[in-house]
C-alpha positions as CSV (number, residue, x, y, z in Angstrom):
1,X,15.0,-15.5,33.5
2,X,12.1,-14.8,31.5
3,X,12.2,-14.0,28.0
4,X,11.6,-10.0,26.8
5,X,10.2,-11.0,23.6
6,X,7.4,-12.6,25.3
7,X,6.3,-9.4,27.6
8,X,6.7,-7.1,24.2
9,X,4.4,-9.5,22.5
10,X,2.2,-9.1,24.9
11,X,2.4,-5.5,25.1
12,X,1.9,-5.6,21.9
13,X,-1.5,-7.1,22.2
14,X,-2.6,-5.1,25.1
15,X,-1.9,-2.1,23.1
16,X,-4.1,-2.9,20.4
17,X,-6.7,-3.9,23.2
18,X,-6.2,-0.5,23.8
19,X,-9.2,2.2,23.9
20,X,-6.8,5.0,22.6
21,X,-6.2,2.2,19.5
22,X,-9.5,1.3,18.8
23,X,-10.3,4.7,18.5
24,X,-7.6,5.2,16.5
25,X,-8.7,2.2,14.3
26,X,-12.2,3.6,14.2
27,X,-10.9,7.0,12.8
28,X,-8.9,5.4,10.4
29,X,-11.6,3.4,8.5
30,X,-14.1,6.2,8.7
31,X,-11.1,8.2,6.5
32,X,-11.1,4.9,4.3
33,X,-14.3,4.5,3.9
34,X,-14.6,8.3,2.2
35,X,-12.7,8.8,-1.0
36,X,-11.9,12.4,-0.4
37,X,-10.7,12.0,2.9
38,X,-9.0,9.1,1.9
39,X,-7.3,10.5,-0.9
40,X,-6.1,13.9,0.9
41,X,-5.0,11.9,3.5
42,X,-2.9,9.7,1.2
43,X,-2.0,12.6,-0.7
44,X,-0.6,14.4,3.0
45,X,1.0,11.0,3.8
46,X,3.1,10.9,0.9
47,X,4.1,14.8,1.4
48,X,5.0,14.2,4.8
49,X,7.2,11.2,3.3
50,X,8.4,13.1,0.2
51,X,10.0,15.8,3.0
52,X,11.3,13.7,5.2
53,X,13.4,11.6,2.8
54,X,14.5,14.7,1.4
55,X,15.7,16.1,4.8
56,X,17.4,13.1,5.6
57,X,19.7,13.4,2.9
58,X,20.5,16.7,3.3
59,X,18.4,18.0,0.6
60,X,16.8,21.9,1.3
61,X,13.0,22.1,0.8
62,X,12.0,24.6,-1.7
63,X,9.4,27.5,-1.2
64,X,7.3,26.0,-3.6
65,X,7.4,22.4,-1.2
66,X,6.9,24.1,1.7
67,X,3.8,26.2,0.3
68,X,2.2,22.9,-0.7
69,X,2.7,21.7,2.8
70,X,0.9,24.0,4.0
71,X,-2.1,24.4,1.9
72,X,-2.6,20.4,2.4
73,X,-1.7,20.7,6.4
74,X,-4.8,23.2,5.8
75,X,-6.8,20.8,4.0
76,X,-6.2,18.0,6.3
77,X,-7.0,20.1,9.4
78,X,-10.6,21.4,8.2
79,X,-11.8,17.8,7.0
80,X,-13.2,16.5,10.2
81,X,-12.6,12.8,9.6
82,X,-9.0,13.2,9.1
83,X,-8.9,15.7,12.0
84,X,-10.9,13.0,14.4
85,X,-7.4,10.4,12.9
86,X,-5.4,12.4,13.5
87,X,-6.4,13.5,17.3
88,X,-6.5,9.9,17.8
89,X,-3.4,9.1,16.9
90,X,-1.9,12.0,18.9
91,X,-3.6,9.8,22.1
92,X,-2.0,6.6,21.1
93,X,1.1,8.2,20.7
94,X,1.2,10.0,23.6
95,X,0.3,6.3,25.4
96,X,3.1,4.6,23.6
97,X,5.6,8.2,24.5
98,X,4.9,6.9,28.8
99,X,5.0,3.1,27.9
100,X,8.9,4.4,26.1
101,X,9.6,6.4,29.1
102,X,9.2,3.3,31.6
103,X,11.0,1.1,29.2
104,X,14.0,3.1,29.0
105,X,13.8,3.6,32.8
106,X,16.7,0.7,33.8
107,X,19.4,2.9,31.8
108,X,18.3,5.6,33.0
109,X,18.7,4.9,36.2
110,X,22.2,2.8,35.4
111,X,23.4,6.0,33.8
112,X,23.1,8.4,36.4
113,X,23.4,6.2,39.5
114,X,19.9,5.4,40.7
């Protein structure tokens, strides 16, 4: 029997091989390499974070959350460098979404009797 780590290693590699990763890669250090992008990026990063832990533990989101959520989703949608990230990782994801969808495929089909 062969060994699953071995095939997700190298899965692993041939996703970052990947043209939808490079591109993502490419996009990234373009934001990195301008401190305004950079910085409203980190800034929407830490937001997103921020949120999300506080949804997790059951904690509501005030108005005054949500409005800054939006006025940095706005920000972060008209700069073009963090617009061209984030389009790229949309692809990637997408990619690694189909690659999750074969993997899952033998209990799938174990579950409903293929």
């Amino acid at each position: 029997m062969s060994n699953l780590n071995d095939y997700a290693y190298l899965l692993e590699k041939e996703i970052r091989a990947s043209g939808e990763y490079g591109a993502l890669k490419q996009a990234y250090e373009q934001v990195l390499q301008n401190s305004q992008a950079k910085t409203l990026f980190d800034d929407f990063r830490n937001l997103q974070l921020r949120l999300q832990e506080k949804q997790m533990s059951g904690q509501p989101v005030t108005e005054k959350e949500a409005g800054q959520a939006q006025a940095i989703a706005a920000a972060v949608q008209a700069n073009p460098l963090i617009a061209r990230l984030m389009n790229a990782e949309q692809r990637l994801s997408a990619v690694l979404d189909e690659v999750n969808k074969i993997l899952m495929k033998p209990l799938e089909d174990l579950y409903t009797g293929k």
